[in-house]
C-alpha positions in Angstrom: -13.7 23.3 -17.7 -15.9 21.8 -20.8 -15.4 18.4 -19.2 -16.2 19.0 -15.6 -19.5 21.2 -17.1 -20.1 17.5 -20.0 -20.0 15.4 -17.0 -22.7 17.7 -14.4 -25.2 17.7 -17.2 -24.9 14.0 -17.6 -24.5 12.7 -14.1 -27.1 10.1 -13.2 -26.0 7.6 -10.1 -26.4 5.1 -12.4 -23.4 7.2 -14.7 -21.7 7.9 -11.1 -21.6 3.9 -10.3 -20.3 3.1 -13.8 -17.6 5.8 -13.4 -16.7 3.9 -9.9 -16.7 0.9 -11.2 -14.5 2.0 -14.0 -11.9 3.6 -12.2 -12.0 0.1 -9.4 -11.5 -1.9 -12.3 -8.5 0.3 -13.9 -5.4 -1.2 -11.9 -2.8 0.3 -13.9 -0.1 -1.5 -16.2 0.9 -5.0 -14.4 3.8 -6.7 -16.5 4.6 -10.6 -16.9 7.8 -12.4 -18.2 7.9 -14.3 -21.1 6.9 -17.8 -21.6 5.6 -17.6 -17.7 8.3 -17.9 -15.4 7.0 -15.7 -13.2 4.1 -18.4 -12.8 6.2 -21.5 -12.6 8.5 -19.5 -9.9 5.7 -19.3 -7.7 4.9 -22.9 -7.3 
């Protein structure tokens, strides 16, 4: 696996918290309505 063997010869816990942090941060697709009626709706 080249990618599993890139990341071992790389991996620092400074590069292991960055990965962390990246994948936290990653939340996925979140979708909104036009012209915010979702926000008005909630008030």
């Amino acid at each position: 696996m080249p990618n599993r063997d890139a990341l071992e010869r790389v991996m620092t816990e400074s590069f292991a918290n960055g990965l962390t942090t990246a994948l936290y941060n990653a939340p996925g697709v979140h979708w909104r309505g036009e012209g915010g009626d979702q926000e008005r709706d909630a008030i």
